[in-house]
C-alpha positions in Angstrom: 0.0 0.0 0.0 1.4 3.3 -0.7 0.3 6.8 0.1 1.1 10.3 -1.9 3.3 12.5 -0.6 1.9 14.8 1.5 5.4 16.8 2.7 8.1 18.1 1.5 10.4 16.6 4.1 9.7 13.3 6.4 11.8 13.6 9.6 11.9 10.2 11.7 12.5 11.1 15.3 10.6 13.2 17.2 13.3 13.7 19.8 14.9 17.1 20.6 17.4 16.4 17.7 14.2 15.6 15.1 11.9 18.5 16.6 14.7 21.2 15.8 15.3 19.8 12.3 11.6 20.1 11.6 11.1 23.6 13.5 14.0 25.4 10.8 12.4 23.5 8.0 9.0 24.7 9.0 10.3 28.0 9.5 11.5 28.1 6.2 8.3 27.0 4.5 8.9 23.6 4.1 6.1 20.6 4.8 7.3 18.6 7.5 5.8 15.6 8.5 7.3 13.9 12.1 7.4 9.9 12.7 8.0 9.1 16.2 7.2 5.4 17.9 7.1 7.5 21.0 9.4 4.6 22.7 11.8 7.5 24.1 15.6 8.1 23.8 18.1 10.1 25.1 15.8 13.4 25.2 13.6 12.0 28.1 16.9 10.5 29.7 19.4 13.5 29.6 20.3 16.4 32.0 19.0 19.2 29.1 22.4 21.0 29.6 22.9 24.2 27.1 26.7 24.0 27.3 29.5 25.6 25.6 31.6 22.4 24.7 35.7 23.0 23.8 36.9 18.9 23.6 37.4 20.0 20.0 37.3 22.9 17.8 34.2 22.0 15.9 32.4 20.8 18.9 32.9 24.4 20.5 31.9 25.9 16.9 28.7 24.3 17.0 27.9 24.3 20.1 28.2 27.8 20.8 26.4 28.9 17.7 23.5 26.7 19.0 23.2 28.7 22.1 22.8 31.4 20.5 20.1 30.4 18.6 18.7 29.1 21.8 19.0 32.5 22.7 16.9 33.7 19.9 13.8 31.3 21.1 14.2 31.9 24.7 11.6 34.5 24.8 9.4 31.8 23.5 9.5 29.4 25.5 6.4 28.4 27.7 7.3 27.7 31.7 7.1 23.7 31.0 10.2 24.2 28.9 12.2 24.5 32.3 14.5 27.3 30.7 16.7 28.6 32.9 20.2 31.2 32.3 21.8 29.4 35.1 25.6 29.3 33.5 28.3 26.9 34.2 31.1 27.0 36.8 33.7 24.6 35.9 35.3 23.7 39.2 38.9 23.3 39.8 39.7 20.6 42.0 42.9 22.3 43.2 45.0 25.6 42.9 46.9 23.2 40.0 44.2 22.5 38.3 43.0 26.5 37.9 45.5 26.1 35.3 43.2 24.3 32.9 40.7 27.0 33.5 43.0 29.5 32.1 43.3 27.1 29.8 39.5 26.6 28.5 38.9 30.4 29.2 41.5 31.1 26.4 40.0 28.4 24.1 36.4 29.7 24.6 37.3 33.1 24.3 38.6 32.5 21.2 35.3 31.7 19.8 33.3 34.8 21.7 32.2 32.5 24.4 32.8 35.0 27.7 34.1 33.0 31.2 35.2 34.5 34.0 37.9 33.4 36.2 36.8 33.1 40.1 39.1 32.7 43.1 38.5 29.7 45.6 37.1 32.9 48.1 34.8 33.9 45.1 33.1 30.5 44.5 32.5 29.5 47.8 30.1 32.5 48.1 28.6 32.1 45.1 27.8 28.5 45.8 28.2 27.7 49.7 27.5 23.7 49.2 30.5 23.2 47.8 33.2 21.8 49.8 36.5 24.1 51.5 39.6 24.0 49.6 38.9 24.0 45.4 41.1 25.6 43.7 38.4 28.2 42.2 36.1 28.0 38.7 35.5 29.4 35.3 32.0 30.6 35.2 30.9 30.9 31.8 28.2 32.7 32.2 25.8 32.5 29.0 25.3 28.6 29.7 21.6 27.4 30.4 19.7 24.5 31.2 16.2 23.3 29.8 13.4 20.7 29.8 14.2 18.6 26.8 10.9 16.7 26.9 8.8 19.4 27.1 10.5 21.8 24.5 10.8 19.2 22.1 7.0 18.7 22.0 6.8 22.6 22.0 9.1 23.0 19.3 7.0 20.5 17.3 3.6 21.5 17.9 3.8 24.8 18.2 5.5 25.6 14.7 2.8 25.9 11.6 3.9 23.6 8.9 4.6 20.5 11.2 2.5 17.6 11.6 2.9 14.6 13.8 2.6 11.0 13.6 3.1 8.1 16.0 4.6 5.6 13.8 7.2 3.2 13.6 9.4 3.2 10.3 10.7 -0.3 8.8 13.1 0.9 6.4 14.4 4.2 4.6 15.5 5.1 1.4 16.3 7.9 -0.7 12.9 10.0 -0.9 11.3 7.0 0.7 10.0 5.6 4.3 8.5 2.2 4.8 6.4 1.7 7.9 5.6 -1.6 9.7 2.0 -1.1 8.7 3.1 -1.8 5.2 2.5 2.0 4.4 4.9 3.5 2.0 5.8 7.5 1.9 7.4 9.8 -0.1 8.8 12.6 0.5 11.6 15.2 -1.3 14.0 15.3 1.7 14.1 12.2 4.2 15.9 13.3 7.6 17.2 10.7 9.9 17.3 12.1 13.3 16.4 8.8 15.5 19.2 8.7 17.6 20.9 5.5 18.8 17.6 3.7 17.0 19.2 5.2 13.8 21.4 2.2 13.7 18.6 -0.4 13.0 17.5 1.5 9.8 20.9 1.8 8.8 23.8 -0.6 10.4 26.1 1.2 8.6 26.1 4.2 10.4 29.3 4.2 12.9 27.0 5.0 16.0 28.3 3.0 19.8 26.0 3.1 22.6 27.3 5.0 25.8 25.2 4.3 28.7 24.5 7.0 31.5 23.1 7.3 35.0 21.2 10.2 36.8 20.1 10.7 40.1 17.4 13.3 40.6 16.9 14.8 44.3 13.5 15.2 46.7 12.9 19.1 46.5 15.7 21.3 47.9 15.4 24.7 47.1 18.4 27.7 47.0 20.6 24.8 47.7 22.5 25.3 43.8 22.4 28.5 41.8 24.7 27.3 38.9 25.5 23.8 36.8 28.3 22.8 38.7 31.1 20.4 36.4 34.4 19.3 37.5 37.1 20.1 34.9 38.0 16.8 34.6 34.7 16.2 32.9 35.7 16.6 29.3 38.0 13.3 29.8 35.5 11.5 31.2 32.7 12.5 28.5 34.8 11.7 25.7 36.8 8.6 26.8 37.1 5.9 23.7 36.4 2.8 26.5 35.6 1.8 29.9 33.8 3.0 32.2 33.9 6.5 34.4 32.2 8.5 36.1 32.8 12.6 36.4 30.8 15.2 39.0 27.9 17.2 37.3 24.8 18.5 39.2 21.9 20.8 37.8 19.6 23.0 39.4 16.6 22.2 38.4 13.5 25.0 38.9 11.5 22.5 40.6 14.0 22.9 44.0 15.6 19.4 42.9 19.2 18.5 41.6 20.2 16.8 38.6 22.7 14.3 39.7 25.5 12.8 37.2 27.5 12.0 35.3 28.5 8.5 34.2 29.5 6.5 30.8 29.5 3.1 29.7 30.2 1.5 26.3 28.4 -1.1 24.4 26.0 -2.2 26.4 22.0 -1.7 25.8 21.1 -2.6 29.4 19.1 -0.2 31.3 19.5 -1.6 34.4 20.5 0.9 37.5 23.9 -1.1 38.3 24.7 0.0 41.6 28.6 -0.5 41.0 28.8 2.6 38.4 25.6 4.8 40.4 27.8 4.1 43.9 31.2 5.9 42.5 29.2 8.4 40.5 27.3 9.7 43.5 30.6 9.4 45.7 31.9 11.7 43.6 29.2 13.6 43.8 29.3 14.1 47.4 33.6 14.8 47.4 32.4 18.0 45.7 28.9 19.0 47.6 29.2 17.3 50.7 25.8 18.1 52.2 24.5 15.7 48.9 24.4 13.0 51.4 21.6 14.3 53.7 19.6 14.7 51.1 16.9 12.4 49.7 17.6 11.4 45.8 13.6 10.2 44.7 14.6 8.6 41.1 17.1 7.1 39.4 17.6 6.0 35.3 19.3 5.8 32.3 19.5 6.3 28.8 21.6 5.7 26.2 24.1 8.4 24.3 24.7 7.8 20.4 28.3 8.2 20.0 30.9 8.4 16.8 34.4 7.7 16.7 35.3 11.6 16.9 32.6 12.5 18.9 31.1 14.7 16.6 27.5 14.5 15.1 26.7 12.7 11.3 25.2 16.1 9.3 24.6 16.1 6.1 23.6 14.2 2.8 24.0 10.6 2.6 26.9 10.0 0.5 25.2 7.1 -1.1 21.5 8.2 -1.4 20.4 11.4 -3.0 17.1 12.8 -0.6 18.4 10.9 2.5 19.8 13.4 5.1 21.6 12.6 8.5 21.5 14.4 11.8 22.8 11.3 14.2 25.3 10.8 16.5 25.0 13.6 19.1 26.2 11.9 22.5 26.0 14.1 25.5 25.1 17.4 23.3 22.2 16.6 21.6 20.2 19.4 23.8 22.9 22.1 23.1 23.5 21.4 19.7 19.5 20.8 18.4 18.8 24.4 16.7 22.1 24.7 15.1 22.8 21.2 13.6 18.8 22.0 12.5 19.8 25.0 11.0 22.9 23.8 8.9 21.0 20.7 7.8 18.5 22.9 6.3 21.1 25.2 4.6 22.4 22.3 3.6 19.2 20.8 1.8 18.2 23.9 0.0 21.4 24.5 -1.2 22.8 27.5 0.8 26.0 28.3 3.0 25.3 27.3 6.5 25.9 29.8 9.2 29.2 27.7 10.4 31.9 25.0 8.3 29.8 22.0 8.1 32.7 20.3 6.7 33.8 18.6 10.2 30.3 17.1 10.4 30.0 15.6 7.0 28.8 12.0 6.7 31.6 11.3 4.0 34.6 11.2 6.8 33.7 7.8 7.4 34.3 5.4 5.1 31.7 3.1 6.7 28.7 5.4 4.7 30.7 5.9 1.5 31.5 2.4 0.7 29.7 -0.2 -1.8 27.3 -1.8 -0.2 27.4 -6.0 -0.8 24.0 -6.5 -0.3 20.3 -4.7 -1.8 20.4 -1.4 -1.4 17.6 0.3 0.5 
């Protein structure tokens, strides 16, 4: 059974990653129909951090340009959408480490992102939980957190031009979905924006599981002001194997902390395992040592899609004309939604993105360029 096309584009995933995508192309007049299984993904899992990442050049490009277009639809944002200016202080463990503050200050400021360098004096006023003796912080002060849930489902049914199926898809192909109802669509532009459930529609995409826990709190407020990370987070967040665990807490406007972070490769189990919660919240508590007197009301997981260079798939398949890609976001999908939305859409209609989409191009691994052996899709 097949149906006419009733959209320009077809965007599977309705996660924060999918609703962006179809928000710009909306926003540029473009049909956009939305296929989600409504199953979840990393969206409903993840802290909802806004955060101006430097592990590589073309993370912090990105990532910075997409806070500031989450800048531009602050102002829009309805109260479930959790949005909150709260900034980042990246906490030195030690006078030595204020040294790699100075460090990601330079790096950042290199890109406009403004920090601020604060003395160990400085930070324990501005956040008193914190234990005596850290070295001090870089506060970057235009970082934010949100509600991914809820602004994805804002983003998505609040734009004209979007509409919204729960559906599950079966197979893709160039200008072409096949759902397990045995439904066939069409559609100009195909945008693959799934997440880790990517994979199963295409194997060949080079996407690896991270698992991650989070803790969140009873209700607690003025305890936290700002997202509090240890410096030491970036090596944690983009090790290649094993499994660690780096100090991250969020403010939440509910009075309740965000408690992470942790990472876990190759493994789909979403099991709590208490012997990679237990160190995560240990360290935790080495940081903000009244953590333990209070009551933590949920824990869960969810699942990261991760590349080999940690950066997201954008672009064109190289193989199939009408099939776009916006997978492989890990820890950043949140941040990075609006822009990698915006440069895939530059991309499709045939303009110069806002940023070099170069460093995000599907071609740089080999895995989607070469012949496939068997029927293509």
């Amino acid at each position: 059974m097949s149906e006419p096309a009733k959209a320009d584009v077809l965007v599977i995933g309705g996660g924060i990653v999918g609703a962006a995508c179809a928000h710009e192309m909306a926003r540029r007049g473009l049909r956009v129909r939305v296929l989600d299984n409504a199953s979840g993904g990393a969206t409903g899992a993840g802290m909802g951090h806004l955060v101006a990442m430097d592990d590589n050049p073309a993370e912090l490009v990105l990532s910075h340009y997409s806070i500031g277009l989450w800048n531009q639809l602050r102002t829009h944002l309805p109260a479930a959408c959790a949005y909150r200016n709260c900034g980042t202080l990246w906490l030195a463990a030690d006078p030595a480490e204020m040294d790699l503050a100075r460090a990601k200050q330079a790096t950042l400021a290199q890109h406009g992102v403004a920090g601020e360098l604060l003395d160990s004096a400085t930070l324990a006023g501005l956040e008193p939980m914190l234990r005596k003796g850290l070295g001090g912080a870089l506060k970057i002060p235009g970082d934010g957190i949100l509600y991914a849930p809820a602004t994805a489902h804002w983003l998505l049914h609040n734009t004209p031009g979007i509409s919204c199926e729960r559906a599950t898809v079966s197979a893709i192909a160039a200008q072409r979905v096949e759902l397990d109802d045995g439904r066939v669509l069409r559609a100009e532009y195909v945008v693959l924006a799934n997440g880790l459930a990517a994979s199963s529609l295409l194997p060949e995409l080079p996407l690896r599981p991270k698992k991650g826990h989070l803790l969140i709190t009873d209700r607690y407020p003025r305890q936290v002001s700002h997202q509090l990370v240890e410096l030491g987070y970036a090596a944690s967040a983009h090790a290649s194997n094993g499994t660690s665990v780096a100090f991250n807490v969020q403010p939440r406007p509910t009075g309740q902390l965000l408690i992470g972070s942790s990472r876990q490769f190759d493994t789909l189990d979403p099991a709590i395992e208490p012997e990679v919660l237990t160190p995560m919240l240990q360290r935790a508590v080495a940081y903000l040592p009244g953590l333990a007197q209070l009551n933590g009301i949920r824990a869960w997981t969810g699942f990261r899609a991760a590349t080999p260079d940690g950066l997201p798939i954008l672009g064109e398949h190289p193989r199939y004309t009408g099939l776009w890609l916006a997978v492989g976001h890990e820890g950043l999908g949140v941040t990075t939604a609006p822009g990698s939305g915006r440069l895939l859409t530059h991309l499709m209609l045939g303009e110069r993105p806002g940023i070099d989409a170069h460093a995000y191009r599907p071609e740089r691994f080999a895995e989607l360029t070469a012949p496939l052996t068997g029927s293509a899709p």
